[in-house]
Steps between C-alpha positions, in 0.01 A plus 500: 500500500165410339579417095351742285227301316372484791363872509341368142310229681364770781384674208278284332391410871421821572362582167249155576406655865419828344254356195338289803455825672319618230288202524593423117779238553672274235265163532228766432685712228578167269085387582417811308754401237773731557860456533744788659854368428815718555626643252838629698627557830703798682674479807764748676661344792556760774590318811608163555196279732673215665333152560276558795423837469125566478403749199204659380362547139285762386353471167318748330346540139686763327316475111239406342367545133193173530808322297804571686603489884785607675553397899792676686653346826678667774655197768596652856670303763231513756663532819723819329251611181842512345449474105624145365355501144305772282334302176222459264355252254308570210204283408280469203099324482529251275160299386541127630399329169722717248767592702418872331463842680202553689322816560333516817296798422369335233439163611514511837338807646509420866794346492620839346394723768616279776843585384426890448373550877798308618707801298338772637507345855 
């Protein structure tokens, strides 16, 4: 069976694929001066995935405040969509320089409502 950090590492590739969807990826975020580290991580393992098997990840934003983020993950074997792994990580904007909180709204209006129309979609 596939070890469980494993479903940790989909996450922060999924969570990557997602921010590139948005067109706002991390080589961009940390040009502006921002920093997004985790701050923890959930995971509930449903169903065992087995080396080989082919899964799929769907991450979506589930919060937002501008200085929070939370992204929740559901992982589906993809030949079944049996549920492997429910989760979420939570995620805070932290300025570059200071290592300090960091409110988009503020500071970074764009940036800001990139994030809320990615909520509401």
């Amino acid at each position: 069976m596939v070890h469980h950090s494993n479903y940790i590492k989909w996450f922060e590739e999924a969570r990557t694929y997602l921010m590139e969807e948005m067109n706002f990826g991390y080589a961009q975020m940390e040009a502006e001066g921002i920093v997004v580290p985790v701050l923890s991580v959930y995971s509930e393992y449903k169903t065992m995935a087995r080396f080989g098997d082919t899964v799929e990840i769907e991450a979506k934003i589930t919060e937002f405040t501008g200085v929070k983020l939370i992204v929740s993950y559901e992982i589906r074997d993809k030949a079944t969509g049996e549920i492997r792994c429910l989760g979420e990580t939570k995620h805070a904007f932290l300025n570059k320089e200071t290592y300090r909180p960091l409110s988009l709204k503020r500071k970074h209006k764009e940036i800001y409502d990139l994030f809320l129309n990615m909520m509401e979609d």
